[in-house]
N, C-alpha and C positions, 0 to 999 in steps of 0.2 A: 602448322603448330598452333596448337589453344595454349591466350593466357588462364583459363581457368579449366575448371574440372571438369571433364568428359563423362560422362554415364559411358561404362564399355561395355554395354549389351547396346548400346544405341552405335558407340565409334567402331565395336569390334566382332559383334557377334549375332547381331539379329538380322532377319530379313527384311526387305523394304518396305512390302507391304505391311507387315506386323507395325514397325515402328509410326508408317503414315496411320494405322486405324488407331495408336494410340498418340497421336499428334495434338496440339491445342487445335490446329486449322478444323483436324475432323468432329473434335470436339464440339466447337461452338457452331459448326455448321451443322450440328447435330442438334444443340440447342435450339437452331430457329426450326429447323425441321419439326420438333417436336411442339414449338409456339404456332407453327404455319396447321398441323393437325390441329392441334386447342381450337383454334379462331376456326377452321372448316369445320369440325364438327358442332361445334358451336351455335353457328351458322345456320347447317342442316339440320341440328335439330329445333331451332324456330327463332334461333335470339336474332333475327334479321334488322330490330329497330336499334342493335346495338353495334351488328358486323356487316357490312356488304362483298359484296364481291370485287369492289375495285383494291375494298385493304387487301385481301387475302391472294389479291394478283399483285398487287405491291410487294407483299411480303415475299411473295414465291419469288420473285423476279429479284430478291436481294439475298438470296441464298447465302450464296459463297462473298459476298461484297461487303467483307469485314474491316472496319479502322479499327486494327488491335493496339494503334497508339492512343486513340481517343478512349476507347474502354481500355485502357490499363491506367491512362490520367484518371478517369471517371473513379475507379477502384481505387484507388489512391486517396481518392477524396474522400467516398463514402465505407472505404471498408465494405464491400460485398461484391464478389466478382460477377453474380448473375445477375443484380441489378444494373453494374454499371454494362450487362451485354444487352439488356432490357432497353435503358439508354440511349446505347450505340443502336442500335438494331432501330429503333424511333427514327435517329435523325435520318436515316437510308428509307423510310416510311412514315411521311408526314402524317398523311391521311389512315393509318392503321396504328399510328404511335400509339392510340389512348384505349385501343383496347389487347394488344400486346400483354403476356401474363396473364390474362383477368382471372380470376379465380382462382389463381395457381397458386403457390408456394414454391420456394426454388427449386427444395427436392421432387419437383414435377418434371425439371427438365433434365437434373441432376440424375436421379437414379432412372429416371428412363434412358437416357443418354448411357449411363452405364449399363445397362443390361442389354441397348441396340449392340455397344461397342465389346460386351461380353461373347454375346451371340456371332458375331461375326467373326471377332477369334476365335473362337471355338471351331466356327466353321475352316478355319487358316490349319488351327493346330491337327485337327480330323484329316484332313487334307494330309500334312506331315506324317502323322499316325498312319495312314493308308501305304504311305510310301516305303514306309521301314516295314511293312508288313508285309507288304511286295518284293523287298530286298529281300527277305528273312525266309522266305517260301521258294526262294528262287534258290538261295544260298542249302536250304535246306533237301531240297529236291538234287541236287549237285551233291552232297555228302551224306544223302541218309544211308550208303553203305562202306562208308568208309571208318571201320572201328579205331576208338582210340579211348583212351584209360577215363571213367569214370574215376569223380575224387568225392569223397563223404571225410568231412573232417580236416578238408586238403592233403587227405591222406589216396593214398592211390588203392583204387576198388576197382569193382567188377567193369568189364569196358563194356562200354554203349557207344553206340555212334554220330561221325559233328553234326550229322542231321539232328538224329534224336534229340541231342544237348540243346540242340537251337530250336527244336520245338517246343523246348520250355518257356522260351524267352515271346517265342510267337504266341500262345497261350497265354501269358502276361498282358501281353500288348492288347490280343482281342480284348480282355477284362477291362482294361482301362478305353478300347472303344465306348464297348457296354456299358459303364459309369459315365462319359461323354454323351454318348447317345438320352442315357436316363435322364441326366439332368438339360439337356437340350431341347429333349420333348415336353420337360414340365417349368421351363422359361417361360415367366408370362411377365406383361406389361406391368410399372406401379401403376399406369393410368392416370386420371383424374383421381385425385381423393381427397385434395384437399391440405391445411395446414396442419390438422394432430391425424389427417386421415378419416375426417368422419364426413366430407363432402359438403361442410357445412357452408360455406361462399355458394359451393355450384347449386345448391339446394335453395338459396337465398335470389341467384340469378333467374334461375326456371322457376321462380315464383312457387317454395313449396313442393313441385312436379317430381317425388322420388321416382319414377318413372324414366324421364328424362335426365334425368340424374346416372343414372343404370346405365342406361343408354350412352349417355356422355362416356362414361368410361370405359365401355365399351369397344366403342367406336375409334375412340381416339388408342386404344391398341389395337386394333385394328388397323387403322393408316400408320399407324411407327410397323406395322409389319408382325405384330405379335397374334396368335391364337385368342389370346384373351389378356383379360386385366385379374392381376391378385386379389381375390376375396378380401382380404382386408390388410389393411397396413397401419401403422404410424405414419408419423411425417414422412417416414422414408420406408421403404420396405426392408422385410429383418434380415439382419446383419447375419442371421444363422442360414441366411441362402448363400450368402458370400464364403461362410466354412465350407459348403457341400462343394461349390466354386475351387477352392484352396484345394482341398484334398483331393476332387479329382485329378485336378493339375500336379499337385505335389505326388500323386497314384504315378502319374505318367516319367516324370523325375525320378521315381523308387526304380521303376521297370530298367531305365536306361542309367542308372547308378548302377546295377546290380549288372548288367551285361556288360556295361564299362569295366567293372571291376573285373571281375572274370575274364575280360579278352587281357586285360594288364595281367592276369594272371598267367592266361595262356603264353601269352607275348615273352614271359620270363622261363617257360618253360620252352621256347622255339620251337611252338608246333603250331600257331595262328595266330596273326598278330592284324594290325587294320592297317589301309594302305599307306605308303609310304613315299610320297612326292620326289619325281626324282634328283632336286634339284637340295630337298630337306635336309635340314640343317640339324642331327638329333641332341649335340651336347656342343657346346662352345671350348671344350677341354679334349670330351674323349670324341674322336672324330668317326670314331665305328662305332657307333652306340645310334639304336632306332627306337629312340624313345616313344610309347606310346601316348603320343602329346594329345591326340583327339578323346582319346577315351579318357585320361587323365584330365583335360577341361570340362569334359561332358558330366563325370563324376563332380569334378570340384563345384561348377552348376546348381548339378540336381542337389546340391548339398546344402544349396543356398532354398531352392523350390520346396526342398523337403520341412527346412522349418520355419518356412512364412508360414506355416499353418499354424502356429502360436500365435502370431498376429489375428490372425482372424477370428480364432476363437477367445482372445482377450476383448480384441474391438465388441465384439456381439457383447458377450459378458458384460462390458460396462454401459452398454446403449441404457440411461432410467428413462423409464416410462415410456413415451411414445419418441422420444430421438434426444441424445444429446450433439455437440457438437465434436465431440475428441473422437469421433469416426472420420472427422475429413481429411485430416493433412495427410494420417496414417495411410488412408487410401486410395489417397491420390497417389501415393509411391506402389504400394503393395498389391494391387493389380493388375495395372502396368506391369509393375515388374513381375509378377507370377505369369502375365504371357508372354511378356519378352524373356522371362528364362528359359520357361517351355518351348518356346518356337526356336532359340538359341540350343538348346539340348537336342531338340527334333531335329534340325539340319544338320548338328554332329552326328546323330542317329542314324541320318541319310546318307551321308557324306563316308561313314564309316562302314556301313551294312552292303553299301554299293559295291564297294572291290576287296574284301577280306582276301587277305593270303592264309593258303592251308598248308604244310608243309610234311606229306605222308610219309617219306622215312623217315623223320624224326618222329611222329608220333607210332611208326612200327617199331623203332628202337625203343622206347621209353615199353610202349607196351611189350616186347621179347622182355625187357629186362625184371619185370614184373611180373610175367605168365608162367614162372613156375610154380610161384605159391599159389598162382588164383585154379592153377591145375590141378592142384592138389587133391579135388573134391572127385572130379573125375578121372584121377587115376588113383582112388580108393573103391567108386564103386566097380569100375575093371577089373580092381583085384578082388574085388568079394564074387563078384561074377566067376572069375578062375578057382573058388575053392577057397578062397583066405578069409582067415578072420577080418572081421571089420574093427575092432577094439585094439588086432596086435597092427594091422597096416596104419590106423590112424598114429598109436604110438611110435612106428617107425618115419610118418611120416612126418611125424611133429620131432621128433628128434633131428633128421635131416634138415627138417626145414628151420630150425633155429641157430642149427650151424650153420648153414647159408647165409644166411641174414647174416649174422656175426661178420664172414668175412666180407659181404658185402658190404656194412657199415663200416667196420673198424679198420678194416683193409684197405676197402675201394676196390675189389676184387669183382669179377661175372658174378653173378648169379650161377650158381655149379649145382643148382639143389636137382636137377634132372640127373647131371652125371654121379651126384652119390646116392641116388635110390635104383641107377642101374647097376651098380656096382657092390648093392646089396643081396646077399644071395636070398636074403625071407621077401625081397621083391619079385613079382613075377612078369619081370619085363625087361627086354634090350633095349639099350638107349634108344636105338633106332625106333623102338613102338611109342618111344612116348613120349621122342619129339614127332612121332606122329601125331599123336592126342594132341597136342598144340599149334599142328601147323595151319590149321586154319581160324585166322584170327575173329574171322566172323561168328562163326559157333560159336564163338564165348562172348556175346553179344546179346544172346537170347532174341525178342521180338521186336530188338530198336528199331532195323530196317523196316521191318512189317506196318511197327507202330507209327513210323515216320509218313508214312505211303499211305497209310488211314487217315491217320489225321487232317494230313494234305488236301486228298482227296475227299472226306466225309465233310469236313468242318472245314480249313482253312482255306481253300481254292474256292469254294461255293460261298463260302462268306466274302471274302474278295470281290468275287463276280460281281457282287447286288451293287458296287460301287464303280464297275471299270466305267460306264458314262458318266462321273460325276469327280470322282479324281483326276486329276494333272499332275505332272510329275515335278518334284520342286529340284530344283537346280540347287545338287548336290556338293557346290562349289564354296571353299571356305576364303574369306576375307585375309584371312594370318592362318 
């Protein structure tokens, strides 16, 4: 038990890895990594009477060997947390102390440090993403023929099948791959650039040498791992990278709100609910109740992911000029927590998509109880086929079919609208013919199955594939 307050995406709901890449430790062992690049590139590109090679084995050689009590007195003192890791980081490297930083500005190790530790969650959450999308293909490939009632309106319509339905959701998911994907290919380094961003130190260092300069920044995203370094920046690079950031992630949160929602939906309807532990505990009062707690979390979540995107697009909007300061406290919370919610929402995603229960008489009940009116269409053109008007069988079938209703609502009564249009002598049909027209519940289904089996096969089983050597399966296992 904590005397103080707990973050409960850290106590309760995220995975290990997620919480160690957004850790202080990976932080600032990020921070020298990126001081340890500075001073090498530095180096190679010629400032040799400034740097040698025994700093820059110094430096490497104190990686992870942090006194977080000596920088946090140091911070304490001067008010600035990366000078006093500048500091700490010296006393563990005597002989590299005085060229540590050189040319930098903070947001050098800062927002590089944030876009490594970006990129790698990204990489975490894709991972997740991959896995719900394996769920969902499997789950769909298992019910693409098993019809049950489309709802438009939350009203009961035409049926399609659980596959079908869930090929919406898989379709979703790819999209938010594809936005992940985009913004992950066009991730690049701040790089070197300097204090407002204009290079001007490094430019002063290489004597003049915009060439070398080019180079510098270059190079130094380069060793952090990146493709390249940003064209241009401010002191920090723009805040309107971190909305494209936000929204994809809050995109990801929209997808798994909206199937959350809809299995609570189904779940009240007893015809697919998500799995249910045997030992689960659904209501503290009523002791038959299977509440859908996962998909109930995972919504209330993405509810949170969904409007950090306000944050981000305020933060950019007030950055004046080349940086202010009122971006940092905010985003030292608001990124973090946009992938600790995302990976916390992803492992519900997983955790839930893994053992769905389906439950097929009850969804052929609901669906009989509803397939006389959706019959309706096809036992009119039957009867114009036989000789009948189309104008007098619509009006007899709309008169029968509103008495139906009537006692089905006000009553509570069957659905009777087949046995009063057989018992109609301007009908040309025995009951028997037209609970034939209805007894196959797939016909009235149209090209769900078909559709489900295409998509599978065309698009989502070959999009899958290009990942099966580079996905793991994340251990679908929840904490509470």
């Amino acid at each position: 038990m904590s005397s103080v307050y707990q973050e409960p995406l850290v106590s309760r709901y995220t995975s290990k890895e997620m919480q160690v890449l957004f850790s202080e430790d990976t932080k600032f062992q990020t921070w020298r990594k990126c001081w340890v690049a500075l001073a090498e590139a530095q180096y190679e590109l010629g400032l040799t009477d400034l740097i040698n090679q025994q700093m820059i084995r110094e430096m490497k050689d104190n990686m992870t060997n942090i006194d977080l009590a000596v920088a946090a007195e140091k911070e304490k003192e001067i008010r600035h947390d990366v000078m006093a890791h500048v500091y700490e980081f010296g006393t563990k490297c005597p002989s590299a102390e005085k060229i540590i930083h050189l040319g930098a500005t903070s947001q050098y190790v800062v927002c590089n440090t944030d876009l490594i530790l970006q990129r790698k969650g990204l990489m975490l959450i894709k991972n997740s993403l991959l896995n719900v999308i394996s769920n969902l293909i499997n789950f769909c490939e298992q019910y693409k023929d098993l019809p049950t009632l489309g709802f438009t309106h939350y009203q009961p319509a035409q049926p399609t099948t659980v596959g079908k339905r869930n090929t919406l959701y898989l379709h979703d998911l790819f999209c938010d791959l594809d936005y992940l994907e985009f913004f992950e290919q066009r991730l690049l380094a701040r790089g070197a650039k300097g204090t407002v961003g204009t290079q001007a130190t490094f430019l002063q260092l290489f004597k003049g040498d915009h060439e070398k300069v080019r180079a510098l920044d270059n190079l130094v995203a380069e060793k952090l791992g990146f493709t390249g370094s940003l064209p241009v920046t401010g002191q920090t690079y723009s805040r309107k990278q971190d909305i494209k950031l936000a929204e994809l992630l809050s995109g990801i949160g929209a997808t798994a709100h909206k199937f959350g929602v809809d299995l609570r939906l189904l779940s009240n309807l007893k015809v697919q609910e998500e799995p249910f532990a045997k030992n689960q505990t659904g209501s503290s009062a009523m002791a038959y109740k299977r509440n859908p707690m996962r998909s109930e979390r995972m919504t209330g979540l993405a509810r949170k992911l969904i409007n950090l995107v306000n944050d981000f697009n305020a933060t950019y909007a007030n950055q004046w000029f080349e940086r202010t300061l009122d971006d940092s406290a905010i985003r030292r919370m608001d990124i973090p927590q946009s992938f600790l919610l995302t990976d916390a929402i992803l492992k519900l995603f997983v955790n839930i998509t893994s053992d769905m229960v389906v439950y097929p008489k009850q969804i052929e009940r609901q669906i009989r109880a509803e397939l006389p009116f959706m019959a309706t269409e096809k036992i009119l053109m039957a009867a114009v086929s036989r000789g009948q008007s189309r104008q007098l069988m619509h009006e007899v079938v709309k008169e029968h079919s509103v008495d139906a209703g009537k006692k089905v609502k006000m009553e509570a009564e069957e659905n009777d609208l087949l046995e009063r249009l057989a018992e109609d002598d301007r009908v040309p049909f025995s009951l028997d013919e037209l609970n034939g027209m209805t007894s196959d519940l797939l016909e009235f289904t149209g090209r769900a199955s078909q559709q489900t089996t295409e998509y599978l096969e065309e698009i989502a089983k070959p999009r899958l594939s290009d990942y099966q050597e580079t996905f793991a399966k994340v251990d679908a296992q929840l904490n509470v």
